[in-house]
N, C-alpha and C positions, 0 to 999 in steps of 0.2 A: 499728209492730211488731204482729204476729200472736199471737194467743192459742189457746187451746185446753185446754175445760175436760173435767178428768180422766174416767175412766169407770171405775163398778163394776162392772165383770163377773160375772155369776151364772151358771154352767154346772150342769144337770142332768141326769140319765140314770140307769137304772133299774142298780141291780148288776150287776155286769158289761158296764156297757155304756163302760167304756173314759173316766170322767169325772178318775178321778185321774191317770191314764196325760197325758191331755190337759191336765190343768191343769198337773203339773212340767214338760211340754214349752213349754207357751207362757210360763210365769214363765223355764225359760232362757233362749228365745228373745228374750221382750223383760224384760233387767234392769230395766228402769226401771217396771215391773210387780210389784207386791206383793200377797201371800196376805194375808187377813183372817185373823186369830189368834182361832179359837174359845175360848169359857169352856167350861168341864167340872167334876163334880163324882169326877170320878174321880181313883185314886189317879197318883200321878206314876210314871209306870215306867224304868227302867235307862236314863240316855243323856239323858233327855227333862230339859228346862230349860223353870223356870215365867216366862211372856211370849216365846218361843219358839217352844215347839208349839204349847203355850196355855197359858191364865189359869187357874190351881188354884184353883176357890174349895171350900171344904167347902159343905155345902147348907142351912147358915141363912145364909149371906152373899150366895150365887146365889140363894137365896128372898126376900130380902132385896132385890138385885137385880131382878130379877121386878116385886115388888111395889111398886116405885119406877118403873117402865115402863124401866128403860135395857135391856132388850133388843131388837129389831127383828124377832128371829127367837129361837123357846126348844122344846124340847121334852124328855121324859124317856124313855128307852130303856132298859130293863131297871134299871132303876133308880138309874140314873146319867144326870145332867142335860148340857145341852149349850147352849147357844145364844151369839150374834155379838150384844156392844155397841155401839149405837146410838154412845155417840161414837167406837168404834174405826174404824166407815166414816168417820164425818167428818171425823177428826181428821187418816186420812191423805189425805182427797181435799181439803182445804184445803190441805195442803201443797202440790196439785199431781200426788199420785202416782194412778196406775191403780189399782183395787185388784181382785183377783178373789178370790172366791167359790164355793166347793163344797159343793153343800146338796141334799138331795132334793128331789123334786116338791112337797110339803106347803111345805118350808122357801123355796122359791122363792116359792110363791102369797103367802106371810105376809108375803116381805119386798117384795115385789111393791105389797099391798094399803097397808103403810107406808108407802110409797116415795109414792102416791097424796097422804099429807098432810105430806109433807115435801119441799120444793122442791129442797130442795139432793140428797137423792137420787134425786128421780125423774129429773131433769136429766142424773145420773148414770148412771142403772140403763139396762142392758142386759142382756137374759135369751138366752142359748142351750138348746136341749135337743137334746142329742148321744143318739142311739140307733143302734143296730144294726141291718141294712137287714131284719132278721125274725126273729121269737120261735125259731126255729131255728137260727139264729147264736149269739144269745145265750145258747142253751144249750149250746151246743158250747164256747161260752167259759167257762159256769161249770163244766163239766165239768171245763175246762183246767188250771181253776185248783186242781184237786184238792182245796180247803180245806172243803167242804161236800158233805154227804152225800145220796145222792139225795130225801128226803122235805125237805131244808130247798133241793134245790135246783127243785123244784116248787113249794112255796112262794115263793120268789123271783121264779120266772118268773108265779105268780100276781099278785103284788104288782108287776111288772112292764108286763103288759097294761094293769093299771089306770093305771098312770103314763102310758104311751108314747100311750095315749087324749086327753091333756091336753095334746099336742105344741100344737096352735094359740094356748095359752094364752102362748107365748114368742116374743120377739122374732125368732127364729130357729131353725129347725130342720137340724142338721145330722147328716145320716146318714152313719155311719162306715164310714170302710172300709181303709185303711193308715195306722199313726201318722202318718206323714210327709204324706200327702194329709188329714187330720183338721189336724193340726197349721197346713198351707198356710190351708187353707180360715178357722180359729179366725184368723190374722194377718189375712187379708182381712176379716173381719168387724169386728176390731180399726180396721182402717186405714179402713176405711168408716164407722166411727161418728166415727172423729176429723174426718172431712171433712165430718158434718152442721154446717148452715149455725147449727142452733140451737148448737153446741158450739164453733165457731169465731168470730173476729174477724176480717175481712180487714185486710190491714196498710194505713195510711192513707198517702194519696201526695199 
């Protein structure tokens, strides 16, 4: 019998570069594919279910967290905290399942460097970094998205260059261009790591 051990997927790409768009496409795609569930110290909003969207911790239990090392990846953002539990990857890639991952460039390198002294994730870890085929695209897209004002979307595209610089740092670079051909492309990459020889068992005869 054939084996075949699970993968993390970590997809990165600068704002607006189409990373969330790509991750709900490829979790419908392949159900047997599951989201890592972020912790946050933010409040719970209308709709949203805690272990769900994520983990509500207030921020002496997430610092608390922290300061025991279970996170892999942590950061604070306007002053509200965020980061993925070391055992929430393990827990579900022993089970067997895929798990993917949506982090920025920073979040990617950290969980990256982790991944480095931990066996069972590095074994795991597969990085993508999806970008836009030029800083002129991407501003057409955040343009699109009408949600941000011309001075925060200069900024963006500032904090952008920097990111898309660090593309050789990932397993994978995949330049976007239609959902559906981005999507194609993520399955192939998918179905290429299940067939490395380090991830597989061939069936014994």
């Amino acid at each position: 019998m054939s084996t075949i051990s699970p993968l993390l997927i970590v997809i990165s790409a600068p704002s607006g570069g189409g990373k969330t768009t790509l991750c709900q496409q490829l979790l419908a795609a392949r159900p047997d594919m599951t989201r890592a569930i972020t912790c946050t110290t933010r409040g719970l909003r209308p709709g949203e279910k805690n272990g769900v969207d994520y983990y509500f911790f207030d921020p002496a239990e997430f610092q608390r967290r922290v300061q025991a090392g279970e996170f892999v990846e942590h950061a604070t953002v306007f002053g509200r905290s965020y980061g993925i539990l070391r055992s929430e990857l393990l827990d579900k890639l022993r089970l067997g399942t895929d798990v993917l991952l949506n982090v920025d460039v920073q979040g990617a390198a950290t969980i990256h460097a982790r991944a480095q002294t931990e066996p069972e994730l590095q074994r795991a870890l597969v990085t993508v970094f999806l970008t836009p085929p030029s800083i002129s695209v991407l501003e057409e897209r955040l343009k699109r998205r009408a949600s941000d004002a011309p001075e925060e979307i200069r900024k963006r595209l500032g904090v952008a260059r920097n990111e898309i610089v660090q593309w050789n740092k990932f397993d994978y670079l995949l330049i976007s261009s239609t959902i559906p051909e981005d999507l194609r492309r993520m399955l192939a990459i998918v179905e290429t790591e299940k067939m490395r020889s380090t991830r597989s068992t061939a069936p014994e005869f």
